[in-house]
C-alpha positions in Angstrom: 19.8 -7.5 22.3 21.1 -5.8 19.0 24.1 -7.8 17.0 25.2 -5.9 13.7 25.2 -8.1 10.5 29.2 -7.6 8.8 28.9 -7.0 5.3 30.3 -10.2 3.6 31.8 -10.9 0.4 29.6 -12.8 -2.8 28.0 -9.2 -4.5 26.9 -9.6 -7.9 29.0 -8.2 -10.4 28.0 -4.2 -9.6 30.8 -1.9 -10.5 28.8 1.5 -9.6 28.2 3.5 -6.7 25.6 1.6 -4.6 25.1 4.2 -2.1 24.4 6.6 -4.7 21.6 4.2 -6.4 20.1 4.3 -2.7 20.0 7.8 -1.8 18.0 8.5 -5.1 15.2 6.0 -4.5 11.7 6.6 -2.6 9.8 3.8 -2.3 6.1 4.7 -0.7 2.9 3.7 -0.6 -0.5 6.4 -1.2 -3.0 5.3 1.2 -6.8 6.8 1.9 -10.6 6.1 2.0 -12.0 4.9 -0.9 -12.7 8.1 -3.5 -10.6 10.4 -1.9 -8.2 10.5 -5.1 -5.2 8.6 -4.4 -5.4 6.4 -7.9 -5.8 10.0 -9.4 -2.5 11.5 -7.8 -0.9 8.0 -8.8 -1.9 8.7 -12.1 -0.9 12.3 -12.1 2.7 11.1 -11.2 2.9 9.1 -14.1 1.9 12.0 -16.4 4.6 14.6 -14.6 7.2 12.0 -14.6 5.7 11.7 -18.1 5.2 7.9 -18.6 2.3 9.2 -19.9 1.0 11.4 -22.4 -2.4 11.8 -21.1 -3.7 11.3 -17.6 -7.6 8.6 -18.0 -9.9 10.0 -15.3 -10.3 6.9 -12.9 -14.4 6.4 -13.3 -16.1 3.2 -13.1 -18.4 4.1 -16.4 -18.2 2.6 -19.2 -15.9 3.4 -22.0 -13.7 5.7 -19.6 -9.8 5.4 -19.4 -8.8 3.0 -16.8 -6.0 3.9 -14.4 -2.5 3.0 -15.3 -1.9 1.3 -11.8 -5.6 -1.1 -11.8 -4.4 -4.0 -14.4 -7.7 -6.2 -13.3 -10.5 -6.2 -15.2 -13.1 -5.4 -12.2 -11.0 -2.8 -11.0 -11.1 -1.3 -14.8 -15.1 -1.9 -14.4 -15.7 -0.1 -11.0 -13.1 2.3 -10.8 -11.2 0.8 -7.8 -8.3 -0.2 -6.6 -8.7 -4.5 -5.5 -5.4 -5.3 -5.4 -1.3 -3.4 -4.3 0.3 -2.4 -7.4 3.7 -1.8 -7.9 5.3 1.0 -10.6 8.5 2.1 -11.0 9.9 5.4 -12.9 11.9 8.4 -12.7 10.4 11.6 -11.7 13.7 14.7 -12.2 16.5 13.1 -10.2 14.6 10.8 -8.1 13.8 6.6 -8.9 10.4 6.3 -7.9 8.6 3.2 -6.8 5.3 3.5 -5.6 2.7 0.8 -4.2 -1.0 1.9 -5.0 -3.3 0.0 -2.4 -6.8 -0.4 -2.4 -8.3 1.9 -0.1 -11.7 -0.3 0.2 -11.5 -2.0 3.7 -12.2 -4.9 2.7 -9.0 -5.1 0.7 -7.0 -3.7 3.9 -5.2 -6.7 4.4 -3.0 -6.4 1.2 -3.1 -3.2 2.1 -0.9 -3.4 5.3 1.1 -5.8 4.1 2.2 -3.7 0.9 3.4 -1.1 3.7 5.6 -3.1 5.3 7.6 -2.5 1.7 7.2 1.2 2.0 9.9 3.3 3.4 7.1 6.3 4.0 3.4 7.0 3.0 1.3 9.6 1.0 -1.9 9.9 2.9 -4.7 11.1 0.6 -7.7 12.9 2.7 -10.6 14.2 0.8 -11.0 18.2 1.4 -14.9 17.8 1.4 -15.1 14.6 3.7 -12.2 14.9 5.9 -10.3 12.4 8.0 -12.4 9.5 7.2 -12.9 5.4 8.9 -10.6 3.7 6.8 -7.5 6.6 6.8 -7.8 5.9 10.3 -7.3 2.5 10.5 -4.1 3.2 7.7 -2.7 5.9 9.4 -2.0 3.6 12.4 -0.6 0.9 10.7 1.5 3.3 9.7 2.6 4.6 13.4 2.5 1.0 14.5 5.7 0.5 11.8 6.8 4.0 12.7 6.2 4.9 8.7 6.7 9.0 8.1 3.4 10.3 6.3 3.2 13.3 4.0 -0.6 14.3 4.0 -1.9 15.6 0.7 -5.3 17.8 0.9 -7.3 16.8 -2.2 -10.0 18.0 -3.9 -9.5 22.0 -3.4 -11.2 22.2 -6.4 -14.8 21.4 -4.3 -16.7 23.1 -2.0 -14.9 21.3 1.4 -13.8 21.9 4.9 -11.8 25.3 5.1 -7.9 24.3 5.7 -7.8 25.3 9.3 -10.7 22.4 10.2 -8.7 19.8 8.2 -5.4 21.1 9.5 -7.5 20.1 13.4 -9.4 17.6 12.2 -5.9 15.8 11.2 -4.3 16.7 14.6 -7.7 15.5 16.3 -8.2 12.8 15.0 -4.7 11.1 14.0 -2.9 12.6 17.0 -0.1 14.1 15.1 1.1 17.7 14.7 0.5 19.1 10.7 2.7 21.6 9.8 1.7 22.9 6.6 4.2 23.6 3.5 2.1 25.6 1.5 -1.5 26.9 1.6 -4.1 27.0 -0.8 -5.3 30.0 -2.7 -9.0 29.9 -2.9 -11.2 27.4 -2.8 -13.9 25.3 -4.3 -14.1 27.3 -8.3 -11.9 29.9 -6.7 -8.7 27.3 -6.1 -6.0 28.8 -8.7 -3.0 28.0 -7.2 -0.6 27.7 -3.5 1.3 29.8 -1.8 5.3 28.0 -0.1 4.8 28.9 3.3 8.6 29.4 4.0 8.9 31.4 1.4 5.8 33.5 0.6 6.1 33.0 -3.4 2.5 31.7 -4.9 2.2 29.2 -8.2 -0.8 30.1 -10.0 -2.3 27.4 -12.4 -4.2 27.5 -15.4 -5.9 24.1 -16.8 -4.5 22.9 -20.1 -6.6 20.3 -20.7 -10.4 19.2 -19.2 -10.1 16.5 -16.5 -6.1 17.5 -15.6 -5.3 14.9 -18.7 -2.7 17.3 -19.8 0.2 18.9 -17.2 -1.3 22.0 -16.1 0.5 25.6 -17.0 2.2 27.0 -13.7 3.9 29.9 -13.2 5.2 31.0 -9.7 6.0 35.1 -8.9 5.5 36.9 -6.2 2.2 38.4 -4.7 3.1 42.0 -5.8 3.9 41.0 -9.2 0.8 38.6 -9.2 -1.4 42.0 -8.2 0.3 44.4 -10.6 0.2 42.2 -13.7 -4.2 41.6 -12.2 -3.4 37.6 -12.6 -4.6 37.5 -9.0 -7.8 39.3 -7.2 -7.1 41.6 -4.2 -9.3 39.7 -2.1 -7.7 36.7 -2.4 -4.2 38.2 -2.0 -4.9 39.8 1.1 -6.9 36.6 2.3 -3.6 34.9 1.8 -1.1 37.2 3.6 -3.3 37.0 6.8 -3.3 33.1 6.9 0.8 32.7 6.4 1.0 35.6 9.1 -1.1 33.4 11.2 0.5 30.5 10.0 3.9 31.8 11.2 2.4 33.1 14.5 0.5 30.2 15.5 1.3 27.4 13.1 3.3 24.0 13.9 6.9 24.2 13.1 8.2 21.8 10.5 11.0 19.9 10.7 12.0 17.0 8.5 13.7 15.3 11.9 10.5 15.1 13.2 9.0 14.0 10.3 10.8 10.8 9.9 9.9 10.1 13.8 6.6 10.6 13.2 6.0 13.3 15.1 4.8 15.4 12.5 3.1 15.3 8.9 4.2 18.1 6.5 0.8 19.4 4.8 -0.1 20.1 1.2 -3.0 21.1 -0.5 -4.3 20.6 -4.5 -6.6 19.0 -6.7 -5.5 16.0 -8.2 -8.5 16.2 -10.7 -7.6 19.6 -12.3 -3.4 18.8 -11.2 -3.4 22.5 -9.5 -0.8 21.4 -6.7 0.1 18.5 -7.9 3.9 19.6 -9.1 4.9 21.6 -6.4 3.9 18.5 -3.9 5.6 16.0 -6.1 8.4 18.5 -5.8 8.6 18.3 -2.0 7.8 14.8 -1.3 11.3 13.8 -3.5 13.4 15.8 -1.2 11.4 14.8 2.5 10.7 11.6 1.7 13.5 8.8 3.1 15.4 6.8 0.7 15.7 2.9 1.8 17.1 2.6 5.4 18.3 0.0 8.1 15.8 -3.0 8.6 15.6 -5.2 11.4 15.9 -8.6 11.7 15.7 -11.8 13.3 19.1 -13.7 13.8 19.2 -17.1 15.6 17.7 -17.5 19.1 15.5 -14.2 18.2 18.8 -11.6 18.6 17.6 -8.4 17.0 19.9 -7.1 14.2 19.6 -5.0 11.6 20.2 -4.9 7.4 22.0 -2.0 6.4 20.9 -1.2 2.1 24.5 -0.1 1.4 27.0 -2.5 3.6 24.7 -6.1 2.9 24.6 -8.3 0.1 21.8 -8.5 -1.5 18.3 -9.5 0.6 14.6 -9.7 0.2 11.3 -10.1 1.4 7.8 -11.3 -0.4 5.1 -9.1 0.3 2.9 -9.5 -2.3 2.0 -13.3 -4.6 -0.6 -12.3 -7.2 -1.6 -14.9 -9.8 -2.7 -14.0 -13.2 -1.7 -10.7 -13.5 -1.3 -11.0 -17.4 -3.7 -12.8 -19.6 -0.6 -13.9 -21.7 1.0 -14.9 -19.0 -0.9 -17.5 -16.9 1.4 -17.9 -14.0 2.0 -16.0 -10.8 4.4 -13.6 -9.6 5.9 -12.9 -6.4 7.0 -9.4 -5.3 9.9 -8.4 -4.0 10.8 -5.6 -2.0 15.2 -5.3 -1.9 16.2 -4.2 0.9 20.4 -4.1 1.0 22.9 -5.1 -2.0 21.9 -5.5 -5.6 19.6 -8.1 -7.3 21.4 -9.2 -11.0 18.7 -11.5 -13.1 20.1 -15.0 -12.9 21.2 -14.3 -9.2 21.6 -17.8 -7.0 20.3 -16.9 -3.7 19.1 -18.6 -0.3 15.3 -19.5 -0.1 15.6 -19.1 3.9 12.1 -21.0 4.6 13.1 -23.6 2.5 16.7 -24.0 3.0 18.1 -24.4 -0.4 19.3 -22.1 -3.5 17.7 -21.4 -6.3 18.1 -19.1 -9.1 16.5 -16.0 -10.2 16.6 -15.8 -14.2 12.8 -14.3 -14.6 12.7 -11.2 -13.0 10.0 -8.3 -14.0 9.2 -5.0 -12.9 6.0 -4.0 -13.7 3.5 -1.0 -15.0 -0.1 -2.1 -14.2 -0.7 -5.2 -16.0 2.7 -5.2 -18.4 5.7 -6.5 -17.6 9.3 -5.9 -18.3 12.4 -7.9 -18.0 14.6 -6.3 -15.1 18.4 -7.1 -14.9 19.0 -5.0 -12.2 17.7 -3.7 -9.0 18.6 -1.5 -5.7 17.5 -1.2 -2.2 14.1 0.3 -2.1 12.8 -1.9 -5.7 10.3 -3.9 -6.0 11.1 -7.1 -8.2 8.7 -9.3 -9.5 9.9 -13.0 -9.9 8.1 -15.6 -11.5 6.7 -17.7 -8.5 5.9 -21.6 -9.7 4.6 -22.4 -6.1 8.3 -21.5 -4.6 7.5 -18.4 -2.5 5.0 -16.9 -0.2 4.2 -13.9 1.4 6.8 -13.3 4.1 9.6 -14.9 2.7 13.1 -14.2 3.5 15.8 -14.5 0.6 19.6 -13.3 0.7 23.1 -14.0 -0.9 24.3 -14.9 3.1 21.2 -16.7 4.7 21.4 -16.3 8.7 18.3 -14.2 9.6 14.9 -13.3 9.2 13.0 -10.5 8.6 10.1 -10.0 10.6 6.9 -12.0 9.9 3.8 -10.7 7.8 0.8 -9.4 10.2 -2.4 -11.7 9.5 -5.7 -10.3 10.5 -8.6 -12.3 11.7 -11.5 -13.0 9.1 -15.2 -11.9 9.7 -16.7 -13.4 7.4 -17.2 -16.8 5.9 -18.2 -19.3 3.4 -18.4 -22.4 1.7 -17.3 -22.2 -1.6 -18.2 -24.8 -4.6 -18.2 -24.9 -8.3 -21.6 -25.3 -10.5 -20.1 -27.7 -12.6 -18.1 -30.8 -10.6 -16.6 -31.5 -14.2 -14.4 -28.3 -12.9 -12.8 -29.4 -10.3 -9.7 -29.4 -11.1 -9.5 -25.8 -12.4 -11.3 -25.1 -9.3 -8.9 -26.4 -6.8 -6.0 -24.9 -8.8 -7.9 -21.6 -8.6 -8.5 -21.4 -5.0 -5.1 -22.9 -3.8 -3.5 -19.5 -6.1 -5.8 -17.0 -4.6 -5.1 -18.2 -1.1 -1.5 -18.5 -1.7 -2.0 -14.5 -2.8 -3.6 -13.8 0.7 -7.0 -13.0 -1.2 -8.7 -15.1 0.7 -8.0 -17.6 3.9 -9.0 -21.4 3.0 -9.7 -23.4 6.5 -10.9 -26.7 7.2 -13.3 -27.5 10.5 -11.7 -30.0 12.5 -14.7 -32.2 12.5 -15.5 -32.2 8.8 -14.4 -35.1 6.5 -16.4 -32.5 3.8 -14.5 -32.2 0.1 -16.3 -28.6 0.5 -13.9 -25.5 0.3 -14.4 -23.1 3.4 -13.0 -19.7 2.8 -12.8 -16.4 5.0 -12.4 -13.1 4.3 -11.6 -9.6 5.8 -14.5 -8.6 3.5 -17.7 -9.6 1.9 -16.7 -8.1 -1.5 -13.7 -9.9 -1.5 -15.8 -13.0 -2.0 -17.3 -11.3 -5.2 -13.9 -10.6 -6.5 -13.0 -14.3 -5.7 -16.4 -15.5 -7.7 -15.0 -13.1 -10.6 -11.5 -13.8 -10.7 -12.6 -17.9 -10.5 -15.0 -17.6 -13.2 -12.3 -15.0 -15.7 -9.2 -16.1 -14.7 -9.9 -20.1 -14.3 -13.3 -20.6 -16.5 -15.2 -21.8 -13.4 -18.5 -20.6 -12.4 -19.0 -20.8 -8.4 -21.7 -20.9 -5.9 -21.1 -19.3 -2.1 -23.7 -20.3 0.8 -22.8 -17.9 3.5 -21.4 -19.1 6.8 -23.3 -17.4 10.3 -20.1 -16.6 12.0 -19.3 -12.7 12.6 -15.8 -13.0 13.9 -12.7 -14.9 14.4 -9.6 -15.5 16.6 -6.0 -17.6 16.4 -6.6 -20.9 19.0 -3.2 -21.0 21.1 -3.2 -24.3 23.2 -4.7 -27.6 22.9 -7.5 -27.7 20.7 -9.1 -30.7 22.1 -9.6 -29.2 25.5 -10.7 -26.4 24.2 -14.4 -25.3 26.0 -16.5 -24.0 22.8 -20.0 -23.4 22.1 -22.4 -25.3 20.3 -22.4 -22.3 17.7 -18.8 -22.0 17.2 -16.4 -23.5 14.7 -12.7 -25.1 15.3 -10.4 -25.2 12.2 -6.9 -25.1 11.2 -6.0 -22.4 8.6 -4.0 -23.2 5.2 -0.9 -22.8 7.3 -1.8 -25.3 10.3 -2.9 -22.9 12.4 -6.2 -23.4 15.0 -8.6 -21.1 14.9 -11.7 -20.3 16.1 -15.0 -18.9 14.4 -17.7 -17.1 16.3 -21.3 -16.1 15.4 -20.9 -12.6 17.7 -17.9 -10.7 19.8 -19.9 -11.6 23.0 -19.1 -15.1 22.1 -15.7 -14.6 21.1 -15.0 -12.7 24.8 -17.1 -15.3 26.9 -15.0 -18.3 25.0 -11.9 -16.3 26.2 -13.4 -16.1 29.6 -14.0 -19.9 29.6 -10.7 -21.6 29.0 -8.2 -19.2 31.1 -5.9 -22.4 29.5 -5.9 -21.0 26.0 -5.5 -18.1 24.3 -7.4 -16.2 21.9 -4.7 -14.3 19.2 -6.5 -11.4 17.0 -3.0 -11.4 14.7 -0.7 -14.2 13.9 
């Protein structure tokens, strides 16, 4: 049952044209395996926007530039993405906000929950390696939230896959139609430019800088011309004609309707290393990509409804709490995605979880680890409010109160820990230290029901998340810590009474940080044959 929310009076003091604000904004996430470049074409955006002057290759050496979007000091050491970073810029006529996740799966948690902010999603798929575990697992977290997905083909500049196995391998593997928007011209050391499918024209690139730090010269004519000035080989030109004839024979039709269902992925192909590509699929993305749309929600007695961007005062959801994120700045911030109206900085708005009002004077938006004051924001922006234990991931806030949007998925941990510090002298920092860090989602905090222990238990998605909590405790809160492994594999959300509960005398009962039962196992077979056992309870893989 559906009941439309009436736009109500109480709109900050906004005198422009909201719906135009909206229509201009994209906000998306870039999601792949780990390595297959999307930190690189994050970075790349920033240079052809031209935030920056020169793009840093993202390497895990030392002495390289770090990327723009990694503000943690072990990201800047290994090269990776840990944590969901938020940016915001203008790229031509478009507002741009984009939410870099990690890619590692052990970071996949923050991961989906930085897409339920996203209004689509740039999937990243390395040309040499193809559709690989962990794009998989993204990829349907995105169909799951019905999230349209533009597909970027990286790495042209290798020795890869030729584009008619990735075009099948995607289609295979992902179960979606690709329908291709331009095609590549050459390959591997032969890659010089794409070819626009609809239209036939080619760009040809030339690098203007080693590593693609600089923009890369482009120039796009037509294959004649391209032939009679000798700016591009015979071969190669008549390679190209017979793949867009059989493109056009044989290919899948594009259409941006079935885009946004989902029913189809529009295909591009570059290198984001050498930036050949790059333009002409930022280019595209700005005009498929949605701007901020409807959003459902929960009203009272769990009516459906939804939050229209242009006709709703201003609302909210936390998606993201990250401690630390300045060394200047030792506090925490919570991220917020807008979803209708417009946030002013000193705003009073409705904390729904909490029931009461409270004010909104520090408000950021943020480049990596820096932070800027923001005044003003729009549907599809991501604000950053200073969070002094007031919010947490999933919160609803709004200038009308009345609804809720739809919880955070949690995931169930697999693996586990007791966590202490080498000096007790500590404590105190310690406590503080792992209370933030679970608050952030980084890590789940549990408690055995049987244990009068002062002993921390933590869980985890995965193992190196427990590194990156031994890092961040030791830089962020000057406490050295010890881990002695747990033996449990897998775990599951207790539904029912936990005292009648039938367990093992290998498993673990605990409530989580939020109250919650739960259950930890030392193998799946014991996980299924506990189910099997108490046909009074049930077992919950999300909560």
């Amino acid at each position: 049952m559906t009941d439309a929310l009436p736009p109500l009076s109480g709109e900050p003091s906004f005198s422009g044209n909201l719906a135009s604000e909206v229509a201009k904004r994209r906000t998306f996430a870039i999601i792949s395996h780990p390595d297959a470049g999307k930190t690189t074409l994050t970075e790349k955006l920033l240079l052809y926007s031209g935030m920056l002057r020169t793009a840093g290759m993202v390497r895990g050496r030392k002495g390289s530039k770090a990327a723009s979007s990694d503000w943690m000091a072990l990201e800047q050491e290994r090269g990776i993405s840990i944590t969901a970073s938020a940016m915001q810029f203008n790229y031509k006529n478009s507002t741009i906000n984009v939410l870099d996740t990690p890619g590692h799966q052990d970071f996949s948690e923050d991961t989906y929950r930085t897409l339920t902010a996203a209004d689509s999603a740039i999937m990243v798929i390395d040309s040499v390696k193809g559709v690989e575990t962990q794009t998989r697992k993204l990829f349907a977290v995105c169909r799951m939230r019905k999230i349209p997905v533009l597909t970027f083909m990286n790495k042209l500049d290798l020795a890869g896959q030729d584009p008619w196995s990735l075009m099948e391998e995607v289609e295979a593997v992902l179960q979606i139609k690709a329908a291709p928007l331009n095609w590549p011209i050459g390959s591997g050391k032969d890659f010089c430019g794409v070819a626009n499918c609809k239209t036939g024209e080619i760009t040809l690139f030339n690098k203007s800088a080693a590593g693609g730090a600089k923009i890369a010269q482009a120039r796009t004519l037509s294959t004649e011309q391209a032939l009679s000035e000798g700016v591009l080989p015979r071969d190669l030109a008549e390679k190209l004609a017979y793949e867009l004839e059989l493109l056009r024979e044989a290919g899948n039709e594009f259409s941006r309707e079935a885009f946004l269902k989902g029913e189809v992925t529009p295909v591009f192909f570059g290198s984001a290393m050498t930036n050949f590509g790059v333009e002409p699929f930022f280019d595209s993305f700005t005009e498929l990509a949605p701007a901020p749309y409807a959003r459902p929600v929960k009203l009272a007695g769990d009516i459906e409804s939804q939050i229209d961007p242009v006709e709703t005062p201003f609302s909210a959801f936390v998606f993201k709490v990250q401690a630390n994120m300045n060394p200047k700045h030792r506090d925490s911030m919570a991220f917020m995605r807008v979803c209708s109206g417009v946030f002013e900085r000193d705003l009073v708005i409705k904390h729904h979880r909490l029931g009461k009002e409270l004010r909104l004077s520090r408000s950021h938006s943020m480049l990596g680890g820096d932070r800027n004051t923001i005044d003003q924001a729009f549907p599809g922006d991501i604000v950053g409010v200073i969070n002094p234990g007031t919010f947490a991931i999933g919160d609803t806030v709004s200038l009308t109160g009345g609804f809720e949007f739809y919880p955070m998925p949690s995931f169930p941990s697999e693996v586990f820990a007791v966590v202490r510090p080498n000096d007790v002298s500590k404590r105190k920092a310690f406590d503080k230290g792992i209370k933030q860090l679970s608050d952030e989602g980084a890590i789940q905090v549990f408690t055995p029901l049987d244990s009068s222990s002062s002993d921390v238990y933590v869980a985890a998605v995965g193992r190196l998340q427990f590194e990156v909590l031994q890092y961040r405790l030791k830089d962020e809160y000057g406490v050295d810590a010890r881990l002695e492994n747990l033996p449990f594999e897998c775990s599951a959300w207790l539904v029912g009474d936990p005292r009648t509960f039938m367990k093992s005398s290998t498993s673990l009962v605990a409530r989580d940080a939020a109250g919650r039962c739960m259950v930890l196992f030392r193998s799946t077979w014991e996980k299924k044959y506990a189910g099997e056992k108490n046909p009074g309870h049930e077992l919950r893989e999300f909560a």
